[in-house]
N, C-alpha and C positions, 0 to 999 in steps of 0.2 A: 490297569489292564493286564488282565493275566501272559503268562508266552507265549501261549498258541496266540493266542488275537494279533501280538504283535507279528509274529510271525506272519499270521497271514495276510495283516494288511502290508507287511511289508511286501509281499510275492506279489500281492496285488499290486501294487503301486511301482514296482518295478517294469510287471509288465505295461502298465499305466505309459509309463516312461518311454520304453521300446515303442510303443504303438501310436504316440501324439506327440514325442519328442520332450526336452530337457525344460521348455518353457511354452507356457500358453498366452496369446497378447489379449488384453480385452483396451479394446480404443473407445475411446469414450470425452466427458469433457471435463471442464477443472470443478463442475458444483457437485460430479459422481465420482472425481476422486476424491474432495472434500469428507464428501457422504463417506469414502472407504477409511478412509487415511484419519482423519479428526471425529468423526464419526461412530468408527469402526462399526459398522457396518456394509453389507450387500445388499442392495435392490434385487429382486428378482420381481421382473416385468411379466406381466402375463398373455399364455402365449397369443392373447386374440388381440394384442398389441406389437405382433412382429410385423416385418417387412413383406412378409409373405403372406399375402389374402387369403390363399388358401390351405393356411399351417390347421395342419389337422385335419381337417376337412377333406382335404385334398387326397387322401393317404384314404381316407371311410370312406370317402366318396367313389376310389377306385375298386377298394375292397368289395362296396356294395356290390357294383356291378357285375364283380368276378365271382362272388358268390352264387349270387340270380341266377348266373349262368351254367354252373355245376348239379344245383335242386332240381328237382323235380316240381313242377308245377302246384301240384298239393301242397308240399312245405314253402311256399309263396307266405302263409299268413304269419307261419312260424317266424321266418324269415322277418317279416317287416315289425314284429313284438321283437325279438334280438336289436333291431336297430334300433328302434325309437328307445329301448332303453339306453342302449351307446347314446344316442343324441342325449336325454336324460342328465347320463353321467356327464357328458362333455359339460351341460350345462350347469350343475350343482356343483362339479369340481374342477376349473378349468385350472392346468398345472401352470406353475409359476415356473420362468427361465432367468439364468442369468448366463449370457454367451462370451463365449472367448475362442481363440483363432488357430489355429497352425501357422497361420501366414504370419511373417516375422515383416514388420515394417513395410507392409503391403501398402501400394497407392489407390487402392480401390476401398482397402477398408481405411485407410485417414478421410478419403472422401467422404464415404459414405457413414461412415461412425463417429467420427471426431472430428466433428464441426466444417467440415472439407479441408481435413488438416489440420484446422488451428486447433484443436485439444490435444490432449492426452491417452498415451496407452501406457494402462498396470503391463506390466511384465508378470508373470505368475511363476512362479516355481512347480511344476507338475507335480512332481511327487508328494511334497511338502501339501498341495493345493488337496491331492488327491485323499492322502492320509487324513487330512484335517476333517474331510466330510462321510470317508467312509465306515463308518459306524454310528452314523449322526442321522441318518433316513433321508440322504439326498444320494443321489444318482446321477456319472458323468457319464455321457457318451456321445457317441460321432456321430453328427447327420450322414444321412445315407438322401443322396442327390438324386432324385426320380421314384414311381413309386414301386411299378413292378407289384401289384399287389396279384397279379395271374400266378407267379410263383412262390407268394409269399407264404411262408407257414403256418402265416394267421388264418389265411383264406382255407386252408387246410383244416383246420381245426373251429372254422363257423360250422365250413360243412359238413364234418362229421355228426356235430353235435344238430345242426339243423335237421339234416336227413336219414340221422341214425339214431340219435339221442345220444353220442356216444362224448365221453368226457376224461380222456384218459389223463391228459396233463393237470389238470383243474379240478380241484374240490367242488366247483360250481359255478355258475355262469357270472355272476360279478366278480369271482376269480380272473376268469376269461376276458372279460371286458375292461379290468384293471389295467392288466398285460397289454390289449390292443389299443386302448389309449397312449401306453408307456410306445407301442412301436412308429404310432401314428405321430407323436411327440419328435421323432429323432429322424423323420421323412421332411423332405422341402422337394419343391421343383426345381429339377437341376439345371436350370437355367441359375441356382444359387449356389452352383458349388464352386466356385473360382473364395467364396469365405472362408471352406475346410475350417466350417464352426466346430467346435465341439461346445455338449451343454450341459449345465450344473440346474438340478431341479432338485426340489423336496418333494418329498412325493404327496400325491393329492391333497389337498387344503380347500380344508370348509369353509362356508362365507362367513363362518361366524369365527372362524380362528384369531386372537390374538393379535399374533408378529401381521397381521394385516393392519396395513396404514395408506394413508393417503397423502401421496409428494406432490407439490405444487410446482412443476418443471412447465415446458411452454403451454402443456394443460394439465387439470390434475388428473391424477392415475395413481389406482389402485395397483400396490407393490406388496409383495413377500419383503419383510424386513430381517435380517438374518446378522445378530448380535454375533460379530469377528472375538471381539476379546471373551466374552463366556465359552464361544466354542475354543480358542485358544488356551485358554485355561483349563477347561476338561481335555482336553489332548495334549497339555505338555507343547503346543510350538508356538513359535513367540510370531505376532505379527509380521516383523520384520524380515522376517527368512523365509516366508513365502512370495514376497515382491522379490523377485531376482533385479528389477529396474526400472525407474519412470522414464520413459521415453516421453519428451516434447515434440508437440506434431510440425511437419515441415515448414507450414504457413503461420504457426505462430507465434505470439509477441511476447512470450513469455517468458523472462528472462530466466536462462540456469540457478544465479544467483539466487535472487529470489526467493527459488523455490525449495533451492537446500535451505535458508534460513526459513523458511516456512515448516519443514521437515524437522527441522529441529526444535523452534518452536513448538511442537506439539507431541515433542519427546522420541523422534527417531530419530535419532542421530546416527545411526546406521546406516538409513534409506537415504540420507540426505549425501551418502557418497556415492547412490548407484544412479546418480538421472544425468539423463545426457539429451541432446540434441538427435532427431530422427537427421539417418541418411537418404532419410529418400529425397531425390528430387522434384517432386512435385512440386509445379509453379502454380 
């Protein structure tokens, strides 16, 4: 990697740092830290498999409306060829997620993500996390809690091109449509924001790509498969230092011991001095 690159991932990953803090938790259970840790590998679940029914959709569905409402009746036809392709794209390329928290040893997400407590959350090292994937064609960023698409600058930029033909950010309308998928991506109903997710995507992936597999968890599901030691190895950073800790979840049965010799049976002997027992109190 030449200086400047380093350079700039490192400014990046700094502010990275300043903005979502020194570690990111993803809670999860012991067959997805298997999959991380013995594996090396990352699942990324796709998003018409989140907890929110209306991921994506929800964020278009607003937009449509606010758009409608700005055109002119004539660019009505226009208007509904722009969408059906969005729908189009959403369908040929729906983006793969893999989510993790700001909230540190939260009791809403051991609930809700790790098994109602009894699994496990990766500790992540942000920077380390950050650096590892930014030059690699994946993308982290913060959900934004509600949609607000009446102010949003996508809605700005339909309607220009709707009622003017005008195109000043974008080379061309599947430019456009890349972009408003990437925004509709990082929107939920804020009735979800007490998660303060942040999300790690590749960016669009075809149905015929590769690193696509199929994990037989309580149903099978089509997952982005994402090789941790190849990219480790093209970036210089060692697995191990981007787990800052295994946290055991508050309900369960897993013993510490255990799992350091677990850890180190599968050659990190490093990780196997950072797990510890969750403080939360959840009964």
């Amino acid at each position: 990697m030449k200086e400047f690159e380093i350079k700039q991932r490192d400014e990046r990953a700094n502010r990275v740092v300043q903005k979502y803090g020194k570690t990111l938790w993803h809670y999860t259970d012991v067959n997805a830290l298997n999959g991380i840790l013995n594996n090396r590998e990352i699942w990324f679940s796709s998003a018409a498999n989140m907890n929110d029914k209306e991921e994506l959709r929800g964020f278009i569905s607003d937009l449509k409306v606010a758009v409608f409402h700005d055109i002119t009746e004539d660019k009505n036809v226009k208007a509904n060829e722009v969408f059906t392709k969005i729908e189009d794209k959403l369908t040929e390329q729906y983006p793969f997620i893999f989510s993790v928290s700001k909230a540190p040893d939260d009791a809403a997400q051991w609930e809700r993500y790790a098994k109602q407590g009894k699994g496990i959350a990766i500790v992540f090292n942000t920077e380390l996390l950050y650096k590892l994937i930014f030059y690699n064609c994946f993308v982290m960023d913060e959900e934004y809690y509600g949609y607000n698409a009446k102010q949003h600058k996508m809605k700005e930029l339909l309607v220009d091109y709707i009622q003017n033909d005008k195109m000043e950010e974008f080379t061309n309308l599947e430019g456009l449509i890349d972009n408003l998928l990437l925004c509709a991506m990082i929107h939920k109903h804020e009735s979800f924001s007490a998660e303060q997710e942040i999300r790690l995507s590749p960016y669009f992936i075809k149905d015929d790509d590769s690193r696509l597999q199929y994990k037989i968890l309580s149903t099978i599901k089509k997952v982005f498969v994402l090789d941790i030691d190849k990219l480790c190895q093209k970036e210089g950073i060692n697995l191990e230092s981007i787990v800052d800790a295994i946290v055991i979840g508050p309900r369960s049965e897993q013993n510490v011991e255990d799992l350091k010799w677990y850890c180190k049976k599968i050659g990190l002997l490093r990780l196997a001095e950072k797990i510890y027992k969750s403080n939360c109190p959840l009964r």
